[in-house]
ZAMARGU-4260 file (C-alpha; in steps of 0.2 Angstrom, whole numbers, plus 5000, padded with zeros to 4 digits):
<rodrens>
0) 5028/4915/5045 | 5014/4902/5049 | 4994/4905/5046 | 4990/4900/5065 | 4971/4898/5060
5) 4976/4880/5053 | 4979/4873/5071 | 4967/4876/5086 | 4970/4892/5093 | 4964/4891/5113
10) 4975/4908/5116 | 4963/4923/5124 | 4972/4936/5115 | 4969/4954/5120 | 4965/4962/5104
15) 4959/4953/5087 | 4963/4962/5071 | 4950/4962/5056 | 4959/4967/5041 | 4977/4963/5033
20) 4980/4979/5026 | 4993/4994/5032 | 4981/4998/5043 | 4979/4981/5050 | 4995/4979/5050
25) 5002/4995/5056 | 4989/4992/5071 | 4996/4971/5076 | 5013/4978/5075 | 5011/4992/5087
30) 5002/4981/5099 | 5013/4967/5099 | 5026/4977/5101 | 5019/4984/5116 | 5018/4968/5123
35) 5000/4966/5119 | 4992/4948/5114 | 4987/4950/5095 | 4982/4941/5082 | 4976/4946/5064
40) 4966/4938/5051 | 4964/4946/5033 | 4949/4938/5023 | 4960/4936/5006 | 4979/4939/5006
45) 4989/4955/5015 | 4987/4972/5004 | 4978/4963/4993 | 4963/4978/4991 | 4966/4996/4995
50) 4985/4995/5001 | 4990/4989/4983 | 4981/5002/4974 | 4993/5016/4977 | 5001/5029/4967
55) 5018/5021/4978 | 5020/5038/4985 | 5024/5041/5003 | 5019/5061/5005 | 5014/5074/5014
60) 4998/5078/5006 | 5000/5096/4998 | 4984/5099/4990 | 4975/5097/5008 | 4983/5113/5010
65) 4967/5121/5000 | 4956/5113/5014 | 4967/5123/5025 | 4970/5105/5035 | 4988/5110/5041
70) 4986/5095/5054 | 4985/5082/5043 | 4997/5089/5032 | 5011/5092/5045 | 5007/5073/5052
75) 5008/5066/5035 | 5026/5077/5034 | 5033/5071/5050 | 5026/5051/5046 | 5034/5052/5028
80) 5049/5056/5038 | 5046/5040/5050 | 5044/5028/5036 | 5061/5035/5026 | 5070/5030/5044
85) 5060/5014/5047 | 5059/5007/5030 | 5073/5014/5022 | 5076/5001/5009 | 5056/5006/5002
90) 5055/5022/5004 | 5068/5038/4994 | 5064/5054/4993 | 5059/5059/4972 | 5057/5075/4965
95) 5039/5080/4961 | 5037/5093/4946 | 5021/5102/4946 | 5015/5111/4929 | 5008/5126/4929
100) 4997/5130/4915 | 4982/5139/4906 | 4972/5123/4908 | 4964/5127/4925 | 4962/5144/4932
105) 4965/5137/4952 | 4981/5133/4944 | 4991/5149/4947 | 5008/5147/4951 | 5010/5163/4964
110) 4996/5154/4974 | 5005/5138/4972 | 5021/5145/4976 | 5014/5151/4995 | 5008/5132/4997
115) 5026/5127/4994 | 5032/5136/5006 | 5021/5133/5021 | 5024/5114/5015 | 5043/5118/5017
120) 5040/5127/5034 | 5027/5112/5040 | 5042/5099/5033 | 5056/5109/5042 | 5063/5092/5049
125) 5063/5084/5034 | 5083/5080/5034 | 5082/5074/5054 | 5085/5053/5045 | 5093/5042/5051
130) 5102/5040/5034 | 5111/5056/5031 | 5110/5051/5012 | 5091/5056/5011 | 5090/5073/5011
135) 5078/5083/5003 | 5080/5100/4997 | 5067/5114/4999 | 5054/5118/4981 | 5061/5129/4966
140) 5053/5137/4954 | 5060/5134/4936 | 5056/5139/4919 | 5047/5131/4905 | 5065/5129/4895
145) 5071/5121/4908 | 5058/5110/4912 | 5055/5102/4896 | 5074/5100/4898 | 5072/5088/4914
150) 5058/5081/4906 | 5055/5082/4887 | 5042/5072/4885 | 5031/5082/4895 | 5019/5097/4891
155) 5004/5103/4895 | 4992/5120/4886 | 5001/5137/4890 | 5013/5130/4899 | 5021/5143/4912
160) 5033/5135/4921 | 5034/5123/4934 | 5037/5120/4952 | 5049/5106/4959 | 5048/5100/4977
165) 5050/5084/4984 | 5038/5067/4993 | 5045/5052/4993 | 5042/5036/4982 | 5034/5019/4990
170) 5042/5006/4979 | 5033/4993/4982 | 5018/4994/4995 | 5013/4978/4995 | 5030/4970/5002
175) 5031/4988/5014 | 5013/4980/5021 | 5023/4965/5025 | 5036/4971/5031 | 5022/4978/5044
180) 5015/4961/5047 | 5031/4952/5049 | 5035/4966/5062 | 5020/4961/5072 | 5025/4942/5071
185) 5043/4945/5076 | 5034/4955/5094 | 5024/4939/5094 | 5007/4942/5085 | 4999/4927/5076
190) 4993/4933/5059 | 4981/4922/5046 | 4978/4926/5027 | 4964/4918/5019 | 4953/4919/5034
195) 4936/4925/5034 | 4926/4932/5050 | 4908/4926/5050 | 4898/4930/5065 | 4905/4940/5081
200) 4905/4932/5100 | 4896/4939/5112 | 4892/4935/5131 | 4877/4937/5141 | 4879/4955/5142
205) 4880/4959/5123 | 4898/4960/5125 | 4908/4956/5110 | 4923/4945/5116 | 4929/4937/5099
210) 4924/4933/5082 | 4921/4915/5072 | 4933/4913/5058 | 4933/4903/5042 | 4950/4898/5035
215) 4946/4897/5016 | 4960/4885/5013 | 4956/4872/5023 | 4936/4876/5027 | 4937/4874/5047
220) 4928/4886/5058 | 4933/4892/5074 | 4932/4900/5087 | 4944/4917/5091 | 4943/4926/5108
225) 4949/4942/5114 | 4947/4959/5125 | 4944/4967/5111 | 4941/4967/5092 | 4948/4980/5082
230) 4939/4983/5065 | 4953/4989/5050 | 4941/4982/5036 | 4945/4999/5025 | 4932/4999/5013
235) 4921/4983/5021 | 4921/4992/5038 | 4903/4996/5037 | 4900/4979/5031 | 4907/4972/5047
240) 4898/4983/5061 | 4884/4977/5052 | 4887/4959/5055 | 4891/4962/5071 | 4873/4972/5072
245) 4866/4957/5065 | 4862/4966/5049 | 4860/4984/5052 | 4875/4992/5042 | 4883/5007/5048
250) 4880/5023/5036 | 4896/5034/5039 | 4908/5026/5026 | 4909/5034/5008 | 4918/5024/4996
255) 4929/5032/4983 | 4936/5023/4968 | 4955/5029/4963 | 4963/5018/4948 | 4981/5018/4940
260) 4987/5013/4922 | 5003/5007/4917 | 5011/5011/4900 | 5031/5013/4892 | 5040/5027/4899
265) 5035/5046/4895 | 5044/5053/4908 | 5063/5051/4917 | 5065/5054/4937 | 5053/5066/4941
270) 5034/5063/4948 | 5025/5076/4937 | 5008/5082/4941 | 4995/5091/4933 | 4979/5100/4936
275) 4964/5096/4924 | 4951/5109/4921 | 4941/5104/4934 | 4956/5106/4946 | 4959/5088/4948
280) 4979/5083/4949 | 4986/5068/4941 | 5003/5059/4941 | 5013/5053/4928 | 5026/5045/4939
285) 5042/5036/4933 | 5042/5016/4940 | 5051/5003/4931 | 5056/5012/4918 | 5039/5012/4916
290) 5026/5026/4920 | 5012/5024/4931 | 4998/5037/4928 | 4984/5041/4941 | 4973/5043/4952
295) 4955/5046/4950 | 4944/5049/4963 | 4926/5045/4958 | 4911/5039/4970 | 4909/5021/4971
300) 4892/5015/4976 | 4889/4996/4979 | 4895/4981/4985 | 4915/4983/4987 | 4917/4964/4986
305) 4913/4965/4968 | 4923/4982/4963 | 4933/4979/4947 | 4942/4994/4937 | 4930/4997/4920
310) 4936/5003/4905 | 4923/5018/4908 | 4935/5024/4920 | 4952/5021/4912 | 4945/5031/4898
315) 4940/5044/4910 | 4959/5044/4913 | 4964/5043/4900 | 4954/5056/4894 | 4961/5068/4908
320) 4977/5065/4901 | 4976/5071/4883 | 4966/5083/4887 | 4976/5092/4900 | 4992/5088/4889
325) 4983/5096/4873 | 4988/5081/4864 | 4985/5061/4862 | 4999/5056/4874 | 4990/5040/4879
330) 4978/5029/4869 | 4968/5014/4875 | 4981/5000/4867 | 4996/5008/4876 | 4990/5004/4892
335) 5000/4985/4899 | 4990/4985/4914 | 4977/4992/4925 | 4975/4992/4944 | 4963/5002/4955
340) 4954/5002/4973 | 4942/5008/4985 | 4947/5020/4998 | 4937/5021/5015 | 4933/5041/5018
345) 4926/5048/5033 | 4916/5062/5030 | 4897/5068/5027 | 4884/5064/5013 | 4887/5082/5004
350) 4905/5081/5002 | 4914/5075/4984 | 4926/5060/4984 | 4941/5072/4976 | 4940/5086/4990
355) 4935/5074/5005 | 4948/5073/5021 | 4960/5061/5021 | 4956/5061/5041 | 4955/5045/5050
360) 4941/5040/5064 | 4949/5028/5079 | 4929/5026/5084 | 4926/5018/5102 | 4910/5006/5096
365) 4904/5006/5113 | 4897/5026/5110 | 4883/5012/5100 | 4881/5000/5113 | 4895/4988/5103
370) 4907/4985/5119 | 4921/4978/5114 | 4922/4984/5098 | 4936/4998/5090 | 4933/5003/5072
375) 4945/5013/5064 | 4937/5022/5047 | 4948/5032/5033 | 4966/5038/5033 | 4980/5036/5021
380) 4994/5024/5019 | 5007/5039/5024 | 4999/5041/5040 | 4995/5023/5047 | 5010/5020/5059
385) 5001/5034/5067 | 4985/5029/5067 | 4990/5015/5073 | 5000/5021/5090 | 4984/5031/5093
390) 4972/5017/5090 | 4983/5007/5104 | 4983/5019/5118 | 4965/5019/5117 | 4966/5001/5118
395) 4977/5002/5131 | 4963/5013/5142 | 4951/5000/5138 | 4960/4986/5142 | 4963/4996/5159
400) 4983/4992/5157 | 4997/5006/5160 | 4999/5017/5148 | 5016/5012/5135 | 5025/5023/5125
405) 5025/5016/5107 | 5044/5011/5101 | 5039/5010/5084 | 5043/5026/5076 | 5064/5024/5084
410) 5065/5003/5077 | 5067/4996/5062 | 5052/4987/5053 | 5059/4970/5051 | 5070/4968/5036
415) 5074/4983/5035 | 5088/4987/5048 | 5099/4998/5039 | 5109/5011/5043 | 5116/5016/5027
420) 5109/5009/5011 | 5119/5017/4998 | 5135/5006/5009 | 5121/4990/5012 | 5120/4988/4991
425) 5139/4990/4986 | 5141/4977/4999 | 5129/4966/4993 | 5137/4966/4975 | 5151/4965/4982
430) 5151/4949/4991 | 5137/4941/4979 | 5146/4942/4962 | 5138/4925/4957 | 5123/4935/4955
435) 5117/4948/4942 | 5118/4966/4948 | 5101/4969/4943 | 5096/4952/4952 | 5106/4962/4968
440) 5098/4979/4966 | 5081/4971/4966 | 5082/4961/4982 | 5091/4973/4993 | 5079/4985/4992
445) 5064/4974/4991 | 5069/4959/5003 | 5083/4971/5013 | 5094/4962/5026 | 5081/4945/5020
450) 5088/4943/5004 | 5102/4932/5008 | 5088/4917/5011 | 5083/4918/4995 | 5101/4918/4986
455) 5105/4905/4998 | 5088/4896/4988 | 5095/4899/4972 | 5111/4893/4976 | 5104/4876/4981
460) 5096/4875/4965 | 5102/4882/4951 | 5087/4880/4940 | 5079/4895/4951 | 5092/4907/4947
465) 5087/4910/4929 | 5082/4930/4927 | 5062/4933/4923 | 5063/4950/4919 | 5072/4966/4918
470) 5072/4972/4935 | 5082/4954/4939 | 5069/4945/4949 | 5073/4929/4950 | 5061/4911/4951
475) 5069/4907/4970 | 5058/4923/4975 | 5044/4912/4973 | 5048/4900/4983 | 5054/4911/4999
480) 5035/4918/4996 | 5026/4900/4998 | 5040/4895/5011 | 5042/4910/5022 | 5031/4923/5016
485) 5011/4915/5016 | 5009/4915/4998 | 4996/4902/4993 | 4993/4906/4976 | 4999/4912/4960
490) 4993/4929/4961 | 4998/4932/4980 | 5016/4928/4972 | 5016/4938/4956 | 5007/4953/4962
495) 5010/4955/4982 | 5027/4945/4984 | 5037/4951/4968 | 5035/4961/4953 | 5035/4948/4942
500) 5017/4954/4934 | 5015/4971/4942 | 5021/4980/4926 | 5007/4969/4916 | 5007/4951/4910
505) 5024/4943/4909 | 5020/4932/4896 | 5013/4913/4898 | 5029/4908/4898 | 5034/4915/4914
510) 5018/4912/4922 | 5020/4895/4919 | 5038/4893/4926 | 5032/4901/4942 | 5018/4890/4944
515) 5027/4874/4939 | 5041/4880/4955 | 5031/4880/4967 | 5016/4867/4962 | 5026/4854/4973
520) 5028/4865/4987 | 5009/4871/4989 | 5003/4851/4981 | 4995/4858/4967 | 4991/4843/4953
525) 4991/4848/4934 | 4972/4853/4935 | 4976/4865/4951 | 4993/4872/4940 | 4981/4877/4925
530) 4967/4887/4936 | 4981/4896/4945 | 4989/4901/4928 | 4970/4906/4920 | 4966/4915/4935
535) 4979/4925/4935 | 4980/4929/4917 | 4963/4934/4919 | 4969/4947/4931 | 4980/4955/4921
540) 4969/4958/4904 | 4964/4977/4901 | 4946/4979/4905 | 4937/4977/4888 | 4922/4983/4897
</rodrens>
């Protein structure tokens, strides 16, 4: 892939895409691959914001079942089915365990029991993939004993059991994003990271007909046109209607702030959720062989561009935890890093940020005298293929083009093509036994058919082959990320391309290497080398504060 905002674009696209997230990106691959002319441009790097912030769960939504919002629970059903046959190497079903306890009194397991079962009935082609090896059973009720046997390191106050369903785990979101956007490039879309819109085009008429971009690399300013400009800015939506008002923002986006921790493993292969006493879940899920515990969902008032997680709210966490559990399971100094987000919600001013719809808005700007303008406001990262095939035929009938079918709910996202991936990873082992299993096991299902490139890197250099940590990841990953993937800094490489400091920091050491790899191919000099390693470092402290 190439960032087409570094040479003169004089192409009149149909649609312009504001945002490089899953919603972005779900929205420039069903365009392109409807034959539309589309071009994207993300103002920092792709799922660099929400899209990463995730709990890497792809699933239905049970709890929306108390909102009785059975819609969006059977979409989100039928999507997470979409995604296991589209994206088969990121997405697996995983057992979820839910604990029922004394702690909250909404938390009774008879009432939770009827939920299962109309999520079973609203899931009842759940085993309609395209790999027959993903098949997920329907919920069971087990007993405490034989909870704690699944899962001994878990308990929670008067424990009564616990139900086991299943969702499906999102192993790495950030590369699933990708695999989006490279999607759209392969149907002909021109994508653009690091490139900043600053001001809307409009005619005579007060029609907008393209934006004025920035490319923050180079510094250039130019000129984009188009039919349309579709607005999938997530949690800067508002933000953007309002430069396109000239500086009256919109007021129908509330802001809610959901943040993760990392720490050593407390529980095996299931996701296990809780209810705290205010009947808030959490998740202890397994990832890594590390857990990942989250989310919150607290009101965030302010100016998203300067959003950082606070150690106010990982105590709040934190907190939840011990006392759900009864006990100090988590402590501050067992936390190896911290991650959170902002999610975009639509819904009124009286509503909380925990019991608020996970709806989305595909909002015809026009309505507000903004012609040429389509924002789409709130959703979830289950649901944006969808959003996005909506969000297109309404483009279609403005455009005033024939009506297509989306294809993209019966293709392959690109890399991803196949059929069987239990057969796709013995065969890569077996034809790659130069390589470390782990190293094998990590790319198939992270690079799927793509990962032959980057043994094929490796190969050429030796030097690159050298295993950085546990999972297998290898220093030749970096340098497919600055070669064929758009990375342009260290932290687009060690956070969105590879794991390499997703579990925490790995270590000046290997943050060294990674920048020392691929200084030459990005020209970085020694001082460049430094700021990159700094930066990134930075990132990955625990918030003292």
């Amino acid at each position: 892939m190439k960032r087409f905002i570094e040479e003169p674009c004089t192409i009149n696209h149909d649609i312009i895409i504001i945002g490089g997230g899953i919603t972005g990106a779900a929205v420039a691959y069903e365009a392109a691959s409807r034959g539309l002319k589309a071009a994207l441009v993300e103002k920092k790097d792709f799922a660099c914001a929400t899209s990463a912030a995730t709990s890497k769960l792809i699933h239905g939504g049970l709890r929306y079942l108390a909102n009785a919002e059975f819609g969006l629970v059977r979409e989100s059903l039928k999507e997470r089915r979409t995604l296991e046959n589209i994206a088969p190497n990121f997405v697996y079903p995983i057992p979820m365990m839910m604990v029922h306890d004394t702690v909250c009194p909404k938390n009774n397991a008879v009432e939770i029991g009827i939920g299962l079962r109309i999520y079973d009935a609203l899931s009842y082609d759940r085993n309609r993939t395209w790999d027959k090896g993903k098949k997920i059973p329907p919920h069971r009720k087990i007993s405490t004993s034989e909870a704690l046997v699944l899962e001994p390191g878990i308990f929670a106050q008067g424990m009564k059991g616990a139900s086991v369903f299943y969702d499906c785990a999102n192993i790495f979101p950030e590369r699933l994003t990708l695999a989006f956007i490279k999607s759209a490039v392969h149907h002909g879309a021109k994508v653009a990271n690091y490139a900043r819109v600053e001001g809307f085009i409009m005619n005579d008429n007060g029609k907008i007909e393209g934006v004025t971009v920035r490319d923050l690399l180079k510094g250039s300013l130019q000129e984009l046109k188009a039919k349309l400009v579709i607005n999938c800015a997530g949690p800067w939506a508002d933000i953007l209607l309002g430069l396109a008002r000239q500086g009256t923002a919109s007021g129908t986006l509330k802001r809610s702030e959901g943040i993760h921790i990392i720490t050593k493993k407390i529980v095996n292969s299931h996701v296990v959720s809780y209810m705290t006493k205010e009947a808030r879940h959490f998740f202890m899920v397994p990832w890594r062989g590390h857990n990942l515990i989250g989310t919150t969902d607290q009101p965030f008032t302010g100016n998203p561009d300067e959003y950082r997680v606070t150690r106010k709210s990982i105590e709040g966490l934190i907190n939840d935890v011990n006392t759900t559990l009864g006990s100090e399971v988590v402590g501050y100094d067992d936390i190896l890093y911290a991650y959170g987000g902002l999610r975009p919600l639509v819904e009124d001013e009286s509503a909380d940020t925990y019991g608020a719809s996970r709806r989305y808005e595909i909002y015809d700007n026009a309505v507000d005298d903004l012609q040429g303008l389509i924002t789409v406001e709130g959703g979830k990262f289950t649901t944006s293929r969808n959003l996005a095939e909506k969000a297109v035929d309404l483009m279609e009938k403005k455009l005033g083009i024939r009506h297509t079918v989306s294809p993209s709910a019966k293709r392959y996202l690109w890399g991803s093509q196949i059929t069987d991936m239990k057969t796709f990873m013995l065969d890569i082992k077996h034809k790659n036994k130069d390589f470390d299993a782990a190293t094998l096991e990590y790319l198939g299902k992270n690079y799927g058919t793509e990962f032959e490139p980057v043994l094929e890197i490796a190969r050429h250099d030796q030097s690159l082959t050298g295993m950085l940590n546990d999972d297998g990841e290898i220093l030749a990953q970096a340098v497919y990320a600055v070669r064929h993937e758009m990375a342009r800094s260290l932290s687009d490489i060690v956070f969105r391309r590879t794991g390499i400091a997703t579990l925490g920091n790995p270590g000046i050491e290997v943050l060294e290497k990674v920048a020392l790899t691929v200084a030459g191919e990005l020209g970085w000099d020694g001082k460049r080398v430094v700021e990159e390693i700094t930066k990134t470092a930075d990132a990955l402290k625990v918030p003292a504060n």
